[in-house]
Steps between C-alpha positions, in 0.01 A plus 500: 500500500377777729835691482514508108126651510638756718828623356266505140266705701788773589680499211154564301409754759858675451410524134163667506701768771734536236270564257272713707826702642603634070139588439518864657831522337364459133185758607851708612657447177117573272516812732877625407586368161338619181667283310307112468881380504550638801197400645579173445854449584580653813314230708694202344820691541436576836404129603841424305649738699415329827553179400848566415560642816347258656757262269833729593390496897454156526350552861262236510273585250481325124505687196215374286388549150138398592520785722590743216196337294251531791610890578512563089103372535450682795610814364348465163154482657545788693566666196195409336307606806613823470486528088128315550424788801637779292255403188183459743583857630533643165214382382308604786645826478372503148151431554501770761637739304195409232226523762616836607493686153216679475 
C-alpha cells in the first residue's frame, strides 16, 4: 500500500534527523570532557533525558527507546569525528613541526 511506503518513509527520515541532530552534540561533548566516560555518556543521557520528558508530558509525542538508540549512534559518531579530526591534526601538526627544524 502507498500509505505504508509513506509513513516508513517519515518515520525513517525522522530517524536519520535524529541521528544527524546528536552528532554536533558528541563533537560538543569530545570538545568539553576529558574524560572518554564522559565523552561517551552525556549524549545517551541527554536523549534519555528527552525522552522522558517527552514520556511525563504526554503532549502528543511518544517516548521511544529506538529513539534513544538512534541519538546514542548519532552521538557516538560525532564523537569519533572529532577524536578521528583531532588525530589527523596532530599528526599534521607533527610533520610540520619536523619539516621546520632546521
Amino acid at each position: 500500500m502507498a500509505g505504508d511506503d509513506a509513513t516508513e518513509g517519515l518515520v525513517a527520515a525522522e530517524k536519520i534527523l535524529n541521528a544527524l541532530i546528536f552528532i554536533p552534540v558528541g563533537i560538543v561533548a569530545f570538545a568539553s570532557f576529558f574524560s572518554w566516560w564522559a565523552r561517551l555518556c552525556i549524549g545517551p543521557a541527554l536523549s534519555v533525558l528527552i525522552e522522558f520528558g517527552q514520556w511525563c508530558m504526554g503532549a502528543g509525542r511518544v517516548s521511544e527507546t529506538a529513539d534513544v538508540i538512534v541519538n546514542t549512534a548519532g552521538h557516538v559518531l560525532g564523537v569519533g569525528i572529532a577524536a578521528a579530526a583531532t588525530l589527523l591534526v596532530g599528526r599534521r601538526t607533527a610533520q610540520a613541526r619536523h619539516r621546520i627544524r632546521p
